[in-house]
C-alpha positions in Angstrom: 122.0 40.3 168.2 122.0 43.1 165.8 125.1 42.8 163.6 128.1 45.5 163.1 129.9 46.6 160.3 132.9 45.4 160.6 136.2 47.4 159.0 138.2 46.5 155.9 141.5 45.4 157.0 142.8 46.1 153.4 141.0 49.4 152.9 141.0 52.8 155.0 137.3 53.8 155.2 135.7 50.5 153.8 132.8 48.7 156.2 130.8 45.9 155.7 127.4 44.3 157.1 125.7 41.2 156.7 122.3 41.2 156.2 119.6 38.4 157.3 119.6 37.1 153.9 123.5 36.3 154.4 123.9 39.0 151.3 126.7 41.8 152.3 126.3 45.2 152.1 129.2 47.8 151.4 129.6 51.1 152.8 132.1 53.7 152.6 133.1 56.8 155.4 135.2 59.8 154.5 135.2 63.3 155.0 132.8 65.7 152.9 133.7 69.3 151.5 132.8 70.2 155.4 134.8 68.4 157.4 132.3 66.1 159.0 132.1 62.3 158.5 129.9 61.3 155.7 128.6 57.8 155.3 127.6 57.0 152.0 126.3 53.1 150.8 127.7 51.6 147.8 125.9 48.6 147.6 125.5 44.7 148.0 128.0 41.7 147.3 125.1 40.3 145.3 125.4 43.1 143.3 128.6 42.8 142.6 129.9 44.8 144.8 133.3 44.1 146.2 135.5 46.0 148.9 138.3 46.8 145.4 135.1 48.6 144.1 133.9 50.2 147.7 137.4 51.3 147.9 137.7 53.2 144.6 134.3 54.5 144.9 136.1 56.4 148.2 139.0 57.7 146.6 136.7 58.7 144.0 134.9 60.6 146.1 138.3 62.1 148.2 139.8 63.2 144.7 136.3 65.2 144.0 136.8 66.7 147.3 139.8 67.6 146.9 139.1 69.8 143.7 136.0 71.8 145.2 133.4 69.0 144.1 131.2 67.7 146.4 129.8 64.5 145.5 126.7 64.9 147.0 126.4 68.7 146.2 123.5 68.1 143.8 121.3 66.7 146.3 121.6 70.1 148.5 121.1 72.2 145.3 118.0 69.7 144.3 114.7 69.1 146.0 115.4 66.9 149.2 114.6 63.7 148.7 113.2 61.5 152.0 114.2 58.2 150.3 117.9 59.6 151.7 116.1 60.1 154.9 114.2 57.0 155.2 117.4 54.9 153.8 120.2 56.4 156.2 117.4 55.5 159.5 117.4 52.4 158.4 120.8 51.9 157.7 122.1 53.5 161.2 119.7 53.1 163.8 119.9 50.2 166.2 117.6 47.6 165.0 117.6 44.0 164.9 117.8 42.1 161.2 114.3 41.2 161.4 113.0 44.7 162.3 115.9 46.2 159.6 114.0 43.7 157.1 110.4 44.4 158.1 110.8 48.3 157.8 112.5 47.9 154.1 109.3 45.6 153.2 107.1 48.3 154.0 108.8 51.2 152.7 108.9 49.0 149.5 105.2 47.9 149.4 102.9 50.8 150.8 105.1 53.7 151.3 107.7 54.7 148.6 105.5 55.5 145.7 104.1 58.3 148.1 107.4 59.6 150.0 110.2 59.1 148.0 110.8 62.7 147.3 109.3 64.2 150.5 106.7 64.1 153.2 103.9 67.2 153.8 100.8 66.1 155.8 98.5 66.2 152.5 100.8 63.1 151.6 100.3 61.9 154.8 96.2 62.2 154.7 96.7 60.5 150.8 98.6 57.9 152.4 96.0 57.1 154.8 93.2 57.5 152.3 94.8 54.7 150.0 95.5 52.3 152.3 92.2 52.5 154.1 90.1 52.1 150.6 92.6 50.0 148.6 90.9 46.2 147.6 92.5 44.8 150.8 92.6 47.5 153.0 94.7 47.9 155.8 94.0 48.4 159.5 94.2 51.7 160.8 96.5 50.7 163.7 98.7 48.8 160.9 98.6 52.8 158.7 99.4 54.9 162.3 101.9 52.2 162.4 103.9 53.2 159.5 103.2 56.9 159.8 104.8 56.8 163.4 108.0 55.3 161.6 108.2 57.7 159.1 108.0 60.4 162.3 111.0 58.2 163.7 113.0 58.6 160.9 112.5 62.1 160.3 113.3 62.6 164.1 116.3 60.8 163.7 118.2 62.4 160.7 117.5 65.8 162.6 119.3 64.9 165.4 122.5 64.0 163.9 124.6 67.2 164.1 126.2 66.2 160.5 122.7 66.7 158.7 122.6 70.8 158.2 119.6 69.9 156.2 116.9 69.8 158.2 113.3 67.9 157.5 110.2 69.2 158.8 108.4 66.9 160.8 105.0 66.5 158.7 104.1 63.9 161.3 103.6 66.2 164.0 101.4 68.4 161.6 99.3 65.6 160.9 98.6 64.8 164.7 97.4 68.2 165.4 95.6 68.2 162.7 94.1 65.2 163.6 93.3 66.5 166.7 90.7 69.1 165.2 89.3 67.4 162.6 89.5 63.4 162.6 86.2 62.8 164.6 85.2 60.8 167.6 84.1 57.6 165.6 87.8 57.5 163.5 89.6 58.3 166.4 88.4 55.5 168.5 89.2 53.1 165.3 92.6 54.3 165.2 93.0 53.7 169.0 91.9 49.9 169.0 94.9 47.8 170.3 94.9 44.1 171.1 94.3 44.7 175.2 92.6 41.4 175.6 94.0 39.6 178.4 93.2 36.2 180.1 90.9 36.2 183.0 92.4 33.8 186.1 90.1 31.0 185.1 91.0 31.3 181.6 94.9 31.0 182.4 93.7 27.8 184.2 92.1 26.2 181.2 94.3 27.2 179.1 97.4 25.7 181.2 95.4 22.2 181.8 94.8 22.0 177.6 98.3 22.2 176.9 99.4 20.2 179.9 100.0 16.3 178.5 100.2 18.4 174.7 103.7 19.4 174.3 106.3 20.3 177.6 107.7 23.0 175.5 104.3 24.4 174.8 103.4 24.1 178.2 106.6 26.1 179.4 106.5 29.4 176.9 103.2 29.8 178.4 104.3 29.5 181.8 107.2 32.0 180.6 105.0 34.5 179.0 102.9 34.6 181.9 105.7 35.1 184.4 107.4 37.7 182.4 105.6 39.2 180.2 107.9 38.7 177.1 107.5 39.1 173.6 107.2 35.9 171.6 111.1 36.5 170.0 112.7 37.6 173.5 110.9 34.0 175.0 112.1 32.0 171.7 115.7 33.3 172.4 116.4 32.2 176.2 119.5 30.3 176.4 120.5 28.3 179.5 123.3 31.1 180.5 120.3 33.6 180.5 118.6 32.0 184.0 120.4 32.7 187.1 118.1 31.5 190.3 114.4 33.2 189.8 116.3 35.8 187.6 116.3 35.9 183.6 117.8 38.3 181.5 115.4 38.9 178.2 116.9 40.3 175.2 114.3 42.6 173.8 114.5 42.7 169.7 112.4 45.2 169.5 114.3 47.7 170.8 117.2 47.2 169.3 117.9 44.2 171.5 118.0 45.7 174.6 118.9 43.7 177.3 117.1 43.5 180.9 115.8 41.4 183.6 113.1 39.5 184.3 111.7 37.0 187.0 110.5 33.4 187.4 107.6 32.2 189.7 107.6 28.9 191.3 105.9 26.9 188.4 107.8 28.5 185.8 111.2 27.1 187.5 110.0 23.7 188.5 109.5 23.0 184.6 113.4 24.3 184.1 114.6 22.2 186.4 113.7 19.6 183.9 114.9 21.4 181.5 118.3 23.0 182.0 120.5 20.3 183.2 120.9 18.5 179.9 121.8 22.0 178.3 125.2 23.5 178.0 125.4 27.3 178.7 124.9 28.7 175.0 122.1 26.2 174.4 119.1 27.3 173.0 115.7 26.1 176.1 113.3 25.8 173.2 114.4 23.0 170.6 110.7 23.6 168.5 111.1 27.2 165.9 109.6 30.6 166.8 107.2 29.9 163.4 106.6 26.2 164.6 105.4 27.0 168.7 103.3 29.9 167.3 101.4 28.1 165.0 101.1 25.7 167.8 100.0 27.4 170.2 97.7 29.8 168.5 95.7 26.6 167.0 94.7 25.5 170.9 93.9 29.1 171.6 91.8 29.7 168.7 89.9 26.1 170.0 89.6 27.8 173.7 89.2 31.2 173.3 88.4 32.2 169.4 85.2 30.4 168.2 82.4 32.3 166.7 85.1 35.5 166.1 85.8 36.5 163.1 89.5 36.9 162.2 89.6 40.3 162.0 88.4 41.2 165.2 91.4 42.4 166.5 89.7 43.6 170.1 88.2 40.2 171.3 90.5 37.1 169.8 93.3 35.8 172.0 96.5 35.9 170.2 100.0 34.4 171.5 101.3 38.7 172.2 97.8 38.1 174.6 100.0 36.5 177.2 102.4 39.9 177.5 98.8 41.9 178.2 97.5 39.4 180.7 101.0 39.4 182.4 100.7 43.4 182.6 96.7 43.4 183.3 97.2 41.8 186.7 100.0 42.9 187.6 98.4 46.3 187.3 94.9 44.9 188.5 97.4 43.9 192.0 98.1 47.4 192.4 101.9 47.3 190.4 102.7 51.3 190.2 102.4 51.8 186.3 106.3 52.7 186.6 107.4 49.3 187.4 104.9 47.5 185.0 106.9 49.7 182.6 110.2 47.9 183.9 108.6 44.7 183.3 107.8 44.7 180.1 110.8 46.7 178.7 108.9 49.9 177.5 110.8 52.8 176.4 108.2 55.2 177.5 105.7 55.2 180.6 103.0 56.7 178.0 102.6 52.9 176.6 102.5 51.3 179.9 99.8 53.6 180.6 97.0 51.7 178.3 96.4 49.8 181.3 96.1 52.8 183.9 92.2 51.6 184.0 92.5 48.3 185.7 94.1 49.9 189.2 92.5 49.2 191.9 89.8 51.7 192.9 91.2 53.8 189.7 92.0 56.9 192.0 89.1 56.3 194.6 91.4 56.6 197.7 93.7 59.1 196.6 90.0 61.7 195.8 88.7 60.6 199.2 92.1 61.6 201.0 92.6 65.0 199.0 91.2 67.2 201.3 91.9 65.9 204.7 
């Protein structure tokens, strides 16, 4: 669950937040020389922040407000800076901890030293350039990756009516440029995804490897396969959460989204075992998300891995496998793409759509009927 500030009782216009770490971070909210609501952070308990301090650092900034000053006036007058940008995203948008955490690690580590003061799509192509050549160089995908949150962000401050300056979105510059001038051979790199999925007979092996291993083991898999979860939403099931065939998934991803999922036959016969020694708020899965994973990945690196090399990111069977090989056949059934897209939680039909290619006939009827 992704946590809220919660209000000072003692002082107007004083919020706080608890971060993964269990460190607290201090906010403030008042009105700017505008009129609109500004949110401005003051900093983190370990800091020594308190809310006596937050407090004064509001009234501090009232009083300037009061006497023509605005406290942030030498920002506007000032180059932009896309630190402020990147930092309010991150603050405000619905994410969970672990995502909240993830993104600050990056911005930290690969992207700050070439963005803190703006983005232009020369950066951008730097960026890239760096990251692709530096001693340990990271995967395109992992690059796009970033890029496409720094897109997010930019996206995100513009559409918040408060903001009256504006960002230009140097992401979307660099995709049509990319369009003219990244060639065949590069775009094809930067489109490699992990689409390996499990063939039937596969599934079978694997299932009759982990069988007599470890029950819990043996039921995420039958979980993945029956609804095509992510590793975290799986890892997070609580008793409550099964009602008959149905499941309701919390999706951390996306900013822990609820929705619902179903159960096949198999997957229910191992909850049976299962749920009746659990109260409601109880936890399915005793084992950790870190502990199953290594787990599980050890069997199918045994089954499905030898002879690949660790980087090749197209052919080895990974745990997140499962969630394709879920999607493949539904799609491979004949599932419309729009319901596969229900399934698995996606935001937009344009990701659901990497697996257009395995209908049925891929279009064959539909052509022969056109003109009839």
């Amino acid at each position: 669950m992704v946590e809220k500030r919660i209000r000072s009782k003692r002082y107007t216009g004083v919020y706080s937040l608890k971060q993964k770490n269990g460190d607290i971070s201090y906010s403030i909210l008042y009105k700017n020389s505008d009129g609109k609501n500004q949110r401005e952070a003051v900093g983190l308990k370990s800091q020594g922040i308190t809310e006596v301090f937050a407090n004064n650092k509001r009234i501090e900034r009232i009083n300037a407000i009061k006497h023509g000053e605005d406290p942030l006036a030498h920002k506007k007058k000032s180059a932009f800076q896309f630190q402020d940008v990147w930092e309010f995203y991150v603050l405000n948008k619905a994410l969970s901890n672990t995502i909240r955490e993830d993104y600050r690690g990056r911005w930290k580590k690969h992207m700050s030293q070439d963005f803190s003061d703006g983005v232009t799509m020369d950066k951008l192509i730097a960026f890239r350039r760096r990251l692709e050549n530096q001693e340990k160089p990271l995967s395109a995908r992992t690059i796009d990756m970033m890029i496409g949150m720094i897109g997010s962000a930019i996206r995100y401050w513009n559409s918040r009516p408060e903001h009256k300056i504006k960002v230009h979105d140097a992401v979307s510059d660099l995709r049509a440029y990319d369009r003219d001038h990244v060639t065949k051979k590069d775009k094809r790199t930067r489109k490699v995804k992990r689409d390996r999925f499990l063939e039937v007979d596969e599934i079978k092996e694997l299932k009759e490897a982990i069988t007599d291993l470890h029950a819990e083991l043996s039921l995420f898999v039958s979980l993945a396969l029956s609804t095509g979860a992510r590793l975290g939403a799986i890892m997070k099931i609580k008793a409550k959460d099964i009602s008959g065939n149905k499941i309701t998934l919390v999706d951390e991803k996306d900013g822990h989204e609820r929705y619902t999922a179903y159960l096949d036959e198999e997957t229910l016969s191992k909850l049976e075992l299962v749920l009746p020694t659990l109260k409601p708020n109880d936890l399915i899965f005793t084992l950790t998300k870190t502990s199953l994973q290594k787990r599980l990945q050890r069997i199918l690196n045994k089954l499905f891995n030898e002879g690949l090399q660790t980087d090749d990111r197209v052919n080895r069977v990974v745990v997140h496998t499962l969630r394709h090989t879920f999607a493949s056949h539904l799609v491979m059934k004949g599932t419309p793409l729009v319901i596969v897209q229900k399934l698995l939680n996606h935001s937009e039909l344009e990701t659901t759509s990497r697996y257009a290619h395995l209908a049925p006939d891929a279009g064959h009827d539909a052509v022969m009927e056109l003109w009839k």
